[in-house]
C-alpha atoms as a printed R data frame, in Angstrom:
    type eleno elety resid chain resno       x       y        z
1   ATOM     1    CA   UNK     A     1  -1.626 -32.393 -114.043
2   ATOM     2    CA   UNK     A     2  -0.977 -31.560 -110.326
3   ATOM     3    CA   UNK     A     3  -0.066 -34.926 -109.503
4   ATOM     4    CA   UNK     A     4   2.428 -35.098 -112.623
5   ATOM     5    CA   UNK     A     5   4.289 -31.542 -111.695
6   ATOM     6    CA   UNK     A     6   4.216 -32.620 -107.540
7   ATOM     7    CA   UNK     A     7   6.259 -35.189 -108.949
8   ATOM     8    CA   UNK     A     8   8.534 -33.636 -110.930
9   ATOM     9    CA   UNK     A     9   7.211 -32.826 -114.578
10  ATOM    10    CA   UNK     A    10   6.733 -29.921 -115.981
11  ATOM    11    CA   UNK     A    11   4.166 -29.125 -118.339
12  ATOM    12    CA   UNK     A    12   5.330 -27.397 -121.286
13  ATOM    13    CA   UNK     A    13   1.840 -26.012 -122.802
14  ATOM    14    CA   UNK     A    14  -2.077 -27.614 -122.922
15  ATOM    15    CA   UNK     A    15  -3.594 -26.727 -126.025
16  ATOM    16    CA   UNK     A    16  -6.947 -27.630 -126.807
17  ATOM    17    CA   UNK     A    17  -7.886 -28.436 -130.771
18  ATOM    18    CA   UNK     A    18 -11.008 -28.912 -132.250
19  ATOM    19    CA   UNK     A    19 -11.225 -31.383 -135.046
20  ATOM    20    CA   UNK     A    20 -12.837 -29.713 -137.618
21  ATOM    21    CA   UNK     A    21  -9.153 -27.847 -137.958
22  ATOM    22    CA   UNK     A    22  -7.372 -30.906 -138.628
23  ATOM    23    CA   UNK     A    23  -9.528 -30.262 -142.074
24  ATOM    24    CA   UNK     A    24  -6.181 -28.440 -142.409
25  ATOM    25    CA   UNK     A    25  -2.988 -30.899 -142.138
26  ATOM    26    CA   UNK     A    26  -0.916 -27.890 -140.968
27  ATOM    27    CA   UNK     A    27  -3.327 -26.141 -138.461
28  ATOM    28    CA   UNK     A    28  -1.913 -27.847 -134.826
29  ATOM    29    CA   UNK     A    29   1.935 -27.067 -136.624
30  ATOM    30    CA   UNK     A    30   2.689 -23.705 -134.431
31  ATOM    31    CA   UNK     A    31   1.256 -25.687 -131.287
32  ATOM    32    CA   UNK     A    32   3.653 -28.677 -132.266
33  ATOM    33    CA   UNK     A    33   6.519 -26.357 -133.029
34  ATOM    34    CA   UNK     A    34   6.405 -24.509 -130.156
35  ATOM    35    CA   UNK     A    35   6.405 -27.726 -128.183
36  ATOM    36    CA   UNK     A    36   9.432 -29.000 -129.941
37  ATOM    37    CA   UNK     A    37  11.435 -25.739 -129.555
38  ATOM    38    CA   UNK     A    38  10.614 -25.648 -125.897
39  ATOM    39    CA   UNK     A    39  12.257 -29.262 -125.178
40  ATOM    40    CA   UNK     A    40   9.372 -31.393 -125.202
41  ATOM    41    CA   UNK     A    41  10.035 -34.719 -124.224
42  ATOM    42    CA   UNK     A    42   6.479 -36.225 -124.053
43  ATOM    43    CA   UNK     A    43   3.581 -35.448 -126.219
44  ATOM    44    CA   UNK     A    44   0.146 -36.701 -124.619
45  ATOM    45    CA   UNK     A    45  -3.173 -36.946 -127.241
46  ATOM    46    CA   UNK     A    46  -6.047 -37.076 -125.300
47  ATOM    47    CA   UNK     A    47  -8.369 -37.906 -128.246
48  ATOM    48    CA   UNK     A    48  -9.952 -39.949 -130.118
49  ATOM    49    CA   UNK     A    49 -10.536 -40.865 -134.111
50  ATOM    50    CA   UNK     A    50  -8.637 -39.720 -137.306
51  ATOM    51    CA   UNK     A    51  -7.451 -36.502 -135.480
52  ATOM    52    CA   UNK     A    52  -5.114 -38.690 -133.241
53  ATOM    53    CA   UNK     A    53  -3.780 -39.829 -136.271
54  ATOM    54    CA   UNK     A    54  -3.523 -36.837 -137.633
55  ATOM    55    CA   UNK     A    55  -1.898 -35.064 -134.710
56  ATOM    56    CA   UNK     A    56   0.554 -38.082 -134.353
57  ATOM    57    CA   UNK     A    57   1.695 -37.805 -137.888
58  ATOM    58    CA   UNK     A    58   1.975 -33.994 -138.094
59  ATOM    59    CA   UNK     A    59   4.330 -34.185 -134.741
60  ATOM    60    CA   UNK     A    60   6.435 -36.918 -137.179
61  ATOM    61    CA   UNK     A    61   7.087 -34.771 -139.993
62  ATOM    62    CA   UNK     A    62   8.055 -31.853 -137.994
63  ATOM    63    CA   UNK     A    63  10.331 -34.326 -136.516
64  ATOM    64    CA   UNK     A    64   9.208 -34.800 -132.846
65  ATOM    65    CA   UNK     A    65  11.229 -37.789 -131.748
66  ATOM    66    CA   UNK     A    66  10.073 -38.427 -128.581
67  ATOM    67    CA   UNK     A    67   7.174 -40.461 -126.638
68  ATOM    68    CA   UNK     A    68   3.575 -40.368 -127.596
69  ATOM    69    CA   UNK     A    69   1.194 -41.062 -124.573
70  ATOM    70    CA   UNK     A    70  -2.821 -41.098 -124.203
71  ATOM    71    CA   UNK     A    71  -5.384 -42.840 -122.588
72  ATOM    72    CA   UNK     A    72  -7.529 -45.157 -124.412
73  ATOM    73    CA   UNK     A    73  -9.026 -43.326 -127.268
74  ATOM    74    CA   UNK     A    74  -5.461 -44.184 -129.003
75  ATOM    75    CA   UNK     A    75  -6.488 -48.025 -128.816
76  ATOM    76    CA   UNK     A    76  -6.762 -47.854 -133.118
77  ATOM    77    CA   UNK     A    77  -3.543 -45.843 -133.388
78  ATOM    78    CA   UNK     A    78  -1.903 -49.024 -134.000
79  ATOM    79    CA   UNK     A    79  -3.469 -49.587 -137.115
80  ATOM    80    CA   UNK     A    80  -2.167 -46.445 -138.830
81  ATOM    81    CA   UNK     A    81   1.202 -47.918 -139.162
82  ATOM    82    CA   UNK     A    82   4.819 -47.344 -138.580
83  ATOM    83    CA   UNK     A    83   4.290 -43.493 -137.469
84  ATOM    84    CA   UNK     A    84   2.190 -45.201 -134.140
85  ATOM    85    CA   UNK     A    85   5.155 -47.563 -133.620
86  ATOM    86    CA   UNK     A    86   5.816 -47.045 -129.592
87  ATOM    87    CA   UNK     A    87   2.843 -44.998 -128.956
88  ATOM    88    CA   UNK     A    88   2.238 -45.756 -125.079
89  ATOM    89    CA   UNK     A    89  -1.698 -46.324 -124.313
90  ATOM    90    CA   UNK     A    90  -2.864 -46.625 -121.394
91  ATOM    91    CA   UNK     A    91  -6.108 -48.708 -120.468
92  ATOM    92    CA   UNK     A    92  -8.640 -50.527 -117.982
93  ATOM    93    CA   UNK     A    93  -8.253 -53.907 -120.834
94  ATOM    94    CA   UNK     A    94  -5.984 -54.910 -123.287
95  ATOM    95    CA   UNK     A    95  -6.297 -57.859 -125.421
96  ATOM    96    CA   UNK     A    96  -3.425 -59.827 -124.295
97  ATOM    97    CA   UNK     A    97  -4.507 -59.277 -120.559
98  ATOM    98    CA   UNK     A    98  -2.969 -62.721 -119.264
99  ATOM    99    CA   UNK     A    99  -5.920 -64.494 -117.990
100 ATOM   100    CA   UNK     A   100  -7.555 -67.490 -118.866
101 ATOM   101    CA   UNK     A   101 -11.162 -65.064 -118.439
102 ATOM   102    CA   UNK     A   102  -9.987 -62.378 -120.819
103 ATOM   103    CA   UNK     A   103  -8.609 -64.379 -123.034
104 ATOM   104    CA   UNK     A   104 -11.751 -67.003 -123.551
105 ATOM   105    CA   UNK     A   105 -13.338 -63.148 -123.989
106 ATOM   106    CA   UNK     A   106 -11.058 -62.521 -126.672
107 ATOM   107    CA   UNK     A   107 -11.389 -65.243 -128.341
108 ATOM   108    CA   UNK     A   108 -15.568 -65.589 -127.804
109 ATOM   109    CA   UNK     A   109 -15.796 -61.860 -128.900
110 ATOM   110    CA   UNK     A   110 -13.597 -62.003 -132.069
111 ATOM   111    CA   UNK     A   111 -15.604 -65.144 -133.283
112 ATOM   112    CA   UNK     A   112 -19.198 -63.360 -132.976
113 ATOM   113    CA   UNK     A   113 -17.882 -59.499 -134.192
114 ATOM   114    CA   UNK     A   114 -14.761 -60.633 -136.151
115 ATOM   115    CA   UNK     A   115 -12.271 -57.819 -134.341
116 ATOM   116    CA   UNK     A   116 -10.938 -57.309 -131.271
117 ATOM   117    CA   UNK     A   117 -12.651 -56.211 -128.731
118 ATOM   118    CA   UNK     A   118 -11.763 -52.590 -127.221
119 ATOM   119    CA   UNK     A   119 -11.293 -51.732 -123.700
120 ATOM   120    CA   UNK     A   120 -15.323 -50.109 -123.149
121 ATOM   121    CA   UNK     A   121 -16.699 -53.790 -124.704
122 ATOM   122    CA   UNK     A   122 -14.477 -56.019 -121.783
123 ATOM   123    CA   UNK     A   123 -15.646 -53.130 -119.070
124 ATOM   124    CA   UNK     A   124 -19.402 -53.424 -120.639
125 ATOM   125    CA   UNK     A   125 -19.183 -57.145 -120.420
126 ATOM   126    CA   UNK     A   126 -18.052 -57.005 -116.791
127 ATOM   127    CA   UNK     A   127 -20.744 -54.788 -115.913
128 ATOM   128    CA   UNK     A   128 -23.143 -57.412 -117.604
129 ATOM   129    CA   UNK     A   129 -21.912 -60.460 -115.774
130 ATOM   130    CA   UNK     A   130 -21.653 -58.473 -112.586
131 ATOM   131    CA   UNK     A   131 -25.924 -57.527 -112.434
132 ATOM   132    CA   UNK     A   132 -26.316 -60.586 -113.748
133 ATOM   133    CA   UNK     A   133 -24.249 -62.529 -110.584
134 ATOM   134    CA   UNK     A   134 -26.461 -59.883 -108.864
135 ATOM   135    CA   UNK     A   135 -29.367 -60.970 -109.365
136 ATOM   136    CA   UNK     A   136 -29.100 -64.617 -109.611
137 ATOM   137    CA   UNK     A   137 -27.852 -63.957 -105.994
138 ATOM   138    CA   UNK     A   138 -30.736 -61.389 -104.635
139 ATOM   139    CA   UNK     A   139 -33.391 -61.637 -107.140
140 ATOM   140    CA   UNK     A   140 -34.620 -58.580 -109.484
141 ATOM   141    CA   UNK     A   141 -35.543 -56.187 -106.660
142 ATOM   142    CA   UNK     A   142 -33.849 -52.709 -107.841
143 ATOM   143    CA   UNK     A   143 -32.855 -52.047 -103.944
144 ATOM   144    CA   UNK     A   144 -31.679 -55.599 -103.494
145 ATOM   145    CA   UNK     A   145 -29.526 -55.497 -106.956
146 ATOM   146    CA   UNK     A   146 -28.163 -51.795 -105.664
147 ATOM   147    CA   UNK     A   147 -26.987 -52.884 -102.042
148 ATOM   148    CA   UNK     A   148 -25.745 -56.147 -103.531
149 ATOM   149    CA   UNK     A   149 -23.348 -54.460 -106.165
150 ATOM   150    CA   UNK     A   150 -22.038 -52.050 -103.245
151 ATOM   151    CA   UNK     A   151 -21.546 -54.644 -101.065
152 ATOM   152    CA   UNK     A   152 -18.799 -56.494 -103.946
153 ATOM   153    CA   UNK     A   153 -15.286 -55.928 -102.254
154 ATOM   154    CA   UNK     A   154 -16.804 -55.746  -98.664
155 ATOM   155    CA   UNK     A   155 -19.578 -57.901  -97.011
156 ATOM   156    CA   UNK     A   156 -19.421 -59.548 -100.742
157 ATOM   157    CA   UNK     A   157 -16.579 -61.206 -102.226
158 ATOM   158    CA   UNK     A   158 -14.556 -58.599 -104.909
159 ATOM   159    CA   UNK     A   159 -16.148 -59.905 -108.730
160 ATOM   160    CA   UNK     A   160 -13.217 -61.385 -111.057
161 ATOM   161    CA   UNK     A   161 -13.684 -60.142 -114.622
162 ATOM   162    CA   UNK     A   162 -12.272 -60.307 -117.450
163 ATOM   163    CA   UNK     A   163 -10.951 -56.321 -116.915
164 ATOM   164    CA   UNK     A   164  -9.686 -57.623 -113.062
165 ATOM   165    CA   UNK     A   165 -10.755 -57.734 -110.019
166 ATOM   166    CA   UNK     A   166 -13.816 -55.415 -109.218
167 ATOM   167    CA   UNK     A   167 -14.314 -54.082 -106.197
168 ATOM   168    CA   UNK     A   168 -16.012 -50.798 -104.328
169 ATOM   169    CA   UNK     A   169 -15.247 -48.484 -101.497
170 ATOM   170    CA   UNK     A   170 -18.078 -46.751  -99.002
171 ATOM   171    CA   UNK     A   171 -18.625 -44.052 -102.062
172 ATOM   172    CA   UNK     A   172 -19.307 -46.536 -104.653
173 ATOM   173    CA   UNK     A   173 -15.793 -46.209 -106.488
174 ATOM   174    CA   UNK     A   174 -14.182 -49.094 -107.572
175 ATOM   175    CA   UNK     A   175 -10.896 -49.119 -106.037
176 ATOM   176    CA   UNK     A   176  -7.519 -50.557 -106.338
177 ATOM   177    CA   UNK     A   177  -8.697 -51.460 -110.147
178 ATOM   178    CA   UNK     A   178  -5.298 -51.739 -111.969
179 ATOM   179    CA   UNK     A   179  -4.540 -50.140 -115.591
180 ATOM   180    CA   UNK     A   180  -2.714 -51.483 -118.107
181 ATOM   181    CA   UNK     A   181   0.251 -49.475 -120.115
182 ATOM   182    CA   UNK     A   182   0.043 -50.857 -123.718
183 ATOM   183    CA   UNK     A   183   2.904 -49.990 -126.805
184 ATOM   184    CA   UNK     A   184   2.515 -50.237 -129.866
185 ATOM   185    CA   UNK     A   185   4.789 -52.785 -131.777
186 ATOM   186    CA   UNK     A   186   4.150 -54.227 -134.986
187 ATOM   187    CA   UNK     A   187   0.937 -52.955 -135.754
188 ATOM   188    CA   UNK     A   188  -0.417 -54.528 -132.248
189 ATOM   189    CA   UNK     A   189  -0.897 -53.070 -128.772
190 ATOM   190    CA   UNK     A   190   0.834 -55.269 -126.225
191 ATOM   191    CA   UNK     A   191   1.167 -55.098 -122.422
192 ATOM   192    CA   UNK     A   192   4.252 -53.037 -120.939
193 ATOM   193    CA   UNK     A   193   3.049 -53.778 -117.411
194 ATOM   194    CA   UNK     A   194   0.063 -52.154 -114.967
195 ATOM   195    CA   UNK     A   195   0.001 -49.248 -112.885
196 ATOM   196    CA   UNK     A   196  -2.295 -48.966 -109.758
């Protein structure tokens, strides 16, 4: 949050909630309220499940108009409906990611699971295809495999998967790795662009 008030937000309240009180359709209503009569512009879910859904739709009916935001965890918001209609989502893989390597994943993973697949499946397949690159290049030696993954981005040409280009710094952190800001329209998430 210090990066979005340094840049000119201001955050109106953080309030935690624990599902188990969503048991109760009115229990996040005084948080929600107070949010509303304060000006809120942006509500941000970070959470996952039912309770998003829950959370979204109780802000609806006390007639919050304005954006819903989260990370991925509100990937299956778009299946609840017309209440998730322009729900923004932000996320390391979308399904409509426009390259020919996502979308042959798509389309591979769909046929063997019947569903899309979600953003941790594309960064789980990456990580797959990346030890296994490994070690067709340096064998199975756990040292080898290590210094060989580190070395992707520098001494080692960056990996292209299907999530983008993978690369990592001195610290082991993959850098410049772009996200993609998903909205929900007709019942689908779809690419709004990517933020780096």
């Amino acid at each position: 949050m210090p990066v979005f008030e340094r840049l000119g937000g201001t955050v109106l309240s953080t309030d935690p909630y624990l599902p188990d009180l969503l048991e109760d359709e009115r229990a996040l209503d005084p948080y929600l309220e107070r949010g509303i009569r304060n000006g809120m512009d942006v509500l941000v879910i970070v959470g996952l499940g039912d309770e998003v859904v829950d959370i979204l739709r109780a802000a609806r009916r006390l007639g919050f108009q304005g954006t819903v935001m989260g990370p991925d965890g509100l990937i299956g918001i778009a299946e609840a409906g017309d209440v998730a209609e322009g729900v923004i989502i932000s996320s390391g893989f979308l399904i409509d990611r426009p390259t020919a390597a996502a979308r042959q994943f798509v389309e591979r993973y769909r046929a063997r699971f019947g569903e899309f697949p979600r953003d941790g499946s594309a960064h789980a397949y990456d990580t797959v295809m990346l030890l296994a690159q490994a070690i067709e290049q340096v064998g199975t030696n756990r040292k080898a495999v290590r210094d060989y993954v580190a070395s992707i981005g520098k001494d080692t040409p960056a990996f292209e998967g299907v999530t983008g280009t993978i690369r990592f710094d001195e610290n082991g952190d993959a850098v410049e790795k772009g996200v993609l800001i998903g909205v929900v329209r007709d019942g689908r998430i779809v690419t709004a662009g990517e933020a780096h």
